[in-house]
N, C-alpha and C positions, 0 to 999 in steps of 0.2 A: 671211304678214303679218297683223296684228290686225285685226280690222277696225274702222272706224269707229263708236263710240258712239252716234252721233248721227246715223249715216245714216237710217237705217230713218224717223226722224221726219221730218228735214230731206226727202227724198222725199213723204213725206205732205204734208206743208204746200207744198211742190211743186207735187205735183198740186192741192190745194186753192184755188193761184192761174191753175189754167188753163194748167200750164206743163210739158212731157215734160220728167221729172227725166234723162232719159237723152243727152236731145238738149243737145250742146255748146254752150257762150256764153266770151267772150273772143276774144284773138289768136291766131293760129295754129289749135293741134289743138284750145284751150282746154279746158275743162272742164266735166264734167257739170253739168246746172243743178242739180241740188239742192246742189251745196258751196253756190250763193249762200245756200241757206235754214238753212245748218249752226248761224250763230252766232243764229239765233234757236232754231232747235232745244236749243242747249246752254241760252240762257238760261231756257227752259224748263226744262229740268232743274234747273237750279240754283237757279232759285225753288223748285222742288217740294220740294228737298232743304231749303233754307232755312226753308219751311213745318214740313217734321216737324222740322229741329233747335226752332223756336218749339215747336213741342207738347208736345218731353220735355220744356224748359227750362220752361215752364210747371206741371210735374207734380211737378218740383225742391223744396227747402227754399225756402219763399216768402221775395222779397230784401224789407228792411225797407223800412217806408214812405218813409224819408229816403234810401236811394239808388236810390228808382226814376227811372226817368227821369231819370237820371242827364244834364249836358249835354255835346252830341259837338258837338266841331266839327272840320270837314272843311274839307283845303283840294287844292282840284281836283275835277277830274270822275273817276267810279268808276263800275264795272258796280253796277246795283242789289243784284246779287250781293255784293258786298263791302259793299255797307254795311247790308246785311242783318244779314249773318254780323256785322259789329261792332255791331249793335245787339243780335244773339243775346247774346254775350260779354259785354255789358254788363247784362243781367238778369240775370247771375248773382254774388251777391257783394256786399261793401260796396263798391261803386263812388263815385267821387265826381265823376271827368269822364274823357271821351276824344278821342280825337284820330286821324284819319284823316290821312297825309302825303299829299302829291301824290305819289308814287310807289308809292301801293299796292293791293293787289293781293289776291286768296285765300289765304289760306294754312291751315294746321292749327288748325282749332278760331279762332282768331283772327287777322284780316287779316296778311301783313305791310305795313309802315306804320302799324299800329296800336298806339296807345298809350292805356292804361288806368292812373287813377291808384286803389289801394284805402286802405281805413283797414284797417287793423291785417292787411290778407290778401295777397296772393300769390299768382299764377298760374303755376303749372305750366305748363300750354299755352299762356301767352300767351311766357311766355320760351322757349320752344320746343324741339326736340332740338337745336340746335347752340348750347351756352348759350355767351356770352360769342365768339359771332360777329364780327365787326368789323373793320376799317380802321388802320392802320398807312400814316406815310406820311413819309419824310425827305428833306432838300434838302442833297447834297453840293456841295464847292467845288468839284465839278469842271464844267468846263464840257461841253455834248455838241458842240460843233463837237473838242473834243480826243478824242473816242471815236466820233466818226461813223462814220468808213472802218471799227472793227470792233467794229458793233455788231451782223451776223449772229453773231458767234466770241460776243460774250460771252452774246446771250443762249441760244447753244444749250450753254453749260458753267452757266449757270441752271439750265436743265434737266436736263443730268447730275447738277450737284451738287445741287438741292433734287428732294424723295421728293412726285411727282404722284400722284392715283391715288388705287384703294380699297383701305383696308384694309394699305397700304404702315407700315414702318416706315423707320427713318431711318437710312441707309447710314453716318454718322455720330452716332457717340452725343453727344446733346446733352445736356451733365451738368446742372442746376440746381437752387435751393437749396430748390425747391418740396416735392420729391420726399424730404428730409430732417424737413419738417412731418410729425412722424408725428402730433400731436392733429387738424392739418387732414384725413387722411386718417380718420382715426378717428370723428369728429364726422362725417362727409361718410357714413360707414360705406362707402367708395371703397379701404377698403385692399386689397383685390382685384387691385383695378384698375394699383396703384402701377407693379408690371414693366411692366405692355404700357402704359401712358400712358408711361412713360419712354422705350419704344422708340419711341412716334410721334410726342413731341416734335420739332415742326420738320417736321412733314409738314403738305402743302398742303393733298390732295383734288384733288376735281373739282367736275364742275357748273360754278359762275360765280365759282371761288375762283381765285385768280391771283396773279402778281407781273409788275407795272407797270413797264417803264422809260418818264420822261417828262421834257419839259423844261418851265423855265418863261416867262415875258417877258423871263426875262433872260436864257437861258439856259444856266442849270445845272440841271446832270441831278438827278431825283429819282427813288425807286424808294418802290414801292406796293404791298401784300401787301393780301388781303382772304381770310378764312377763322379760323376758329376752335377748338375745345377735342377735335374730331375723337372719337375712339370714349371718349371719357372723359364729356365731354358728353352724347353720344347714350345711350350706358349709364345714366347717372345721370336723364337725362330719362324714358327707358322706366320705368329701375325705382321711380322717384317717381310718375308720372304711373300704372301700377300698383296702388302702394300707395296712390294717391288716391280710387281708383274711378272714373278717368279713360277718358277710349278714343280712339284713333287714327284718324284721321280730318279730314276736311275740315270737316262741317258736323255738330259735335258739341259737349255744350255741353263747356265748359272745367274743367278743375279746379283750383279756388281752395282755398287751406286757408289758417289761422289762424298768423299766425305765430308764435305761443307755443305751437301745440300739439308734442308731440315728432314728429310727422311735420314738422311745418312748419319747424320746427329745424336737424331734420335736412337736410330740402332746399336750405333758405340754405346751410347748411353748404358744400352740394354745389355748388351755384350760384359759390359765391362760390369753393370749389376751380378749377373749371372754367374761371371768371373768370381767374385766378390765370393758370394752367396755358394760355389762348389768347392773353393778354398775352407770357407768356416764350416761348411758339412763335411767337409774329411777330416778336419782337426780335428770335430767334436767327434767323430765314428775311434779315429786312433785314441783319443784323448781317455774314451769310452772303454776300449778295449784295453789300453795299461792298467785300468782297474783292474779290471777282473786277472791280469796277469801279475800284477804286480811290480815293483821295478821302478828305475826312472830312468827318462829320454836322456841318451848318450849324443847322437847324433838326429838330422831330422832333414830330410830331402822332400821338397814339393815340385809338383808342375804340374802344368796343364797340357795337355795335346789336342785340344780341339780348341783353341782362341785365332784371334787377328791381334799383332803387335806392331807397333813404331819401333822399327829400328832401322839402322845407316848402315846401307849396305855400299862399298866404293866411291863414298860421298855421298850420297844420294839417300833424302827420309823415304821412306818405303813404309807400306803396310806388309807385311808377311803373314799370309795366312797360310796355318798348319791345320790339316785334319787328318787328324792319327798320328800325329810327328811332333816329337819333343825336342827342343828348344836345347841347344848345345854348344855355345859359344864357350869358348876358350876358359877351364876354369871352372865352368857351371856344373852341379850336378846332378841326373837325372835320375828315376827310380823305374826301370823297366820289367815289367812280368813278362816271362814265359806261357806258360797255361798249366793248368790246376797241378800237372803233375811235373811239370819243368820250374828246371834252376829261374830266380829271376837275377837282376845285376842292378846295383849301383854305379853308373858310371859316370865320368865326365868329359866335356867338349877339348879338343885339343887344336892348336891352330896350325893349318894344312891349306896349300892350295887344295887338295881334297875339301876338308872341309870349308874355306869358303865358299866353292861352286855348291856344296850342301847345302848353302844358306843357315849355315852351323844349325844344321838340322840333323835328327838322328829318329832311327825305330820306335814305336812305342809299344811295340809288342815282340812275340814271333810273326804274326802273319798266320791268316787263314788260309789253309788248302784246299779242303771242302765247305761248303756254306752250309747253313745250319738244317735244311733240311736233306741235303745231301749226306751229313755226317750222322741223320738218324737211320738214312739205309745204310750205311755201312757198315756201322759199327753199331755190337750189342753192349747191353751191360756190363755183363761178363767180362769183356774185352777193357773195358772201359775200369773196372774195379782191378781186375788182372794188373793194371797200368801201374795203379796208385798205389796199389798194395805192395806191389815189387820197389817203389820207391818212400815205401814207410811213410804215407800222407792217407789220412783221417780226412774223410770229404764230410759235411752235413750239407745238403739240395744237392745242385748243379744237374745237368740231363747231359743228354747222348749230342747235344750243339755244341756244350763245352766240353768233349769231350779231347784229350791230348793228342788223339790220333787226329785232330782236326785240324791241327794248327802243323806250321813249320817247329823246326828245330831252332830255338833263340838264339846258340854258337854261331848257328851256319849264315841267320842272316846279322849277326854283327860283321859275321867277319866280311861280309858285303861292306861294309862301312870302314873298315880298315885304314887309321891311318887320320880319322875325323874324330873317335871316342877312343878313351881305355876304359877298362872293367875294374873300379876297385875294390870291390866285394862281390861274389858269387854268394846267393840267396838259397840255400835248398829247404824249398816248402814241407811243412811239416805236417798243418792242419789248413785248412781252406772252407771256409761259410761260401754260399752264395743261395740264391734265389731255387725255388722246390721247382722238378719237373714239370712243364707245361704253362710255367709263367712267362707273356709275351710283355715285353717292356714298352709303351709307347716313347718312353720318355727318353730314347739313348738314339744315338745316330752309329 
């Protein structure tokens, strides 16, 4: 087994309060006392690391006098870590303002929940390796008291019929008209890529990618997919972010380029392929799963949370790049998950000086609390089935990363948003597919 990162410190600082790191605290056989000192050990680290990403970003093309200090606003509470790293991101570039969701969290080079809006630039790393990630979500006539009794049968033929997994292609060829754009694939410079994206059209993944059955106040069943543009995305991410001068990583700076220059061109290009290409694999996944339930689409909510968009923000064309943050403008409606065993919500953008300073941005989750190896020491199976069972939800895969106790409470960080969304549908999950035990996704950021 690996060993712990942050032992070695978490001990020291142990002993530095007078305390045998080896002698037990808790219930039962409990646990070593140094795990108590673990999460100050990590934030240790993660300052330190925060410290040298400031140092390179300092050594960088100095950002002009008008987007320094660019203004962030933040809604919710965050490790100092994260808002570090988004303040890193923000000295790099023509920034104009950003924005912390209550749902977020560390991610590559830039938080997810973090949104950044530039003039005339674009961010590589802020849209991330899963470009064109996002939420898919429709409301059939059918009601669930008419599919209760076999709702084990249907969502374990989910599973059969939709491709889990890494690296998976799709047991059924999903044909579309994407794949006929021969200048999109060319501009994208993706034509490579064309065969094997068309084989993985319509595949899931793993990690925290899924398909949701759910009901609503009234009733009728709804199904819910979350995942995006899969090894088409991740390819086009690497070899841009590459050609950027870019690097891999948590606490690095970011790579922004000009969008008129022919690299930056090129990468819209790709982006917006990508975009394209995560859109028609969630239709075909919903499209997929109303068979097998039966019904027809009453309502039907899309979006993405991991793109870069053209929009006018106080006058001004702006690129806004979201990673992990759904797009909320006045009117708009969003499809947001809780986690396997929480409510998810329909909501939409409402207009607020709140919400402008948003960047009519909004959550695209709950938010993670523990990270995925952290949430396999702490919680068992037991714990984890205990959860879903008390709220009448049928799981087939998912492990102890996705596990509910891992995430925030979806309520607590809307109501961080107060005032920028309403909820017009509350979702409670009934069955949930996702990816088996021990599968790692390359393909999702």
């Amino acid at each position: 087994m690996r060993s712990d990162p942050y032992q070695e410190r978490a001990r020291q600082l142990c002993v530095a309060a007078g305390v045998d790191p080896d002698s037990r605290v808790g219930e039962g056989r409990g646990q070593p006392a140094w795990c108590a000192y673990r999460d100050a050990a990590r934030r240790e680290h993660l300052a330190r690391e925060s410290i040298a990403a400031a140092n390179e970003i300092a050594h960088l093309r100095p950002q002009e006098d008008r987007f320094q200090d660019a203004p962030l606003k933040i809604f919710g509470q965050h490790e100092d870590a994260t808002i570090a790293q988004m303040r890193n991101c923000m000295a790099v570039g023509n920034v104009v303002s950003g924005v912390i969701c209550a749902d977020g969290h560390l991610g590559y080079a830039q938080p997810v929940g973090g949104v950044i809006a530039y003039e005339k630039q674009i961010s590589i790393s802020g849209v991330g390796f899963d470009i064109g990630c996002g939420n898919m979500a429709v409301r059939l006539d059918t009601h669930f008291d008419d599919i209760a009794a076999i709702v084990p049968a249907i969502i374990r033929d989910v599973a059969k019929v939709i491709s889990f997994g890494v690296g998976r292609a799709n047991a059924e060829r999903a044909e579309h008209e994407l794949f006929d754009d021969g200048d999109a694939w060319r501009e994208s410079d993706m034509e490579s890529y064309r065969q094997k994206a068309a084989s993985q059209l319509g595949t899931v993944g793993s990690g925290n990618h899924y398909v949701d059955l759910m009901r609503d106040e009234e009733g009728f069943v709804w199904i819910g997919v979350h995942f995006g543009s899969r090894g088409l995305g991740h390819t086009s991410a690497t070899r841009y972010l590459k050609a950027a001068g870019g690097k891999d990583g948590m606490h690095v700076p970011p790579a922004v380029v000009d969008e008129d220059s022919e690299l930056g061109r090129r990468y819209i290009a790709a982006m917006e392929l990508a975009g394209r290409y995560s859109y028609a694999g969630r239709e075909w996944v919903v499209e997929r799963v109303r068979k097998i339930i039966g019904g027809s689409v009453t309502e039907s909510v899309h979006n993405h949370h991991n793109y870069a968009w053209r929009e006018t923000h106080d006058g001004k064309d702006l690129w806004v790049v979201r990673k992990g943050a759904t797009p909320a403008f006045p009117g708009q409606k969003g499809f947001v998950g809780g986690s396997m065993g929480d409510d998810a919500v329909i909501l939409e953008g409402v207009d607020s000086p709140q919400a402008k300073a948003s960047l009519y941005s909004t959550v695209h989750g709950a938010g993670r609390v523990f990270g995925r190896k952290e949430a396999k020491r702490r919680f068992s199976r037991s714990e984890m089935d205990q959860w879903l069972n008390e709220r009448g939800v049928t799981l087939i895969g998912g492990d102890l990363d996705e596990s509910p106790m891992a995430y925030r409470r979806l309520p607590d960080v809307l109501a961080q948003h107060a005032g920028t969304v309403r909820v017009l549908h509350t979702l409670r999950p009934f069955a949930v597919a996702m990816a088996g035990e021990g599968e790692f996704d390359p393909f999702k950021d």
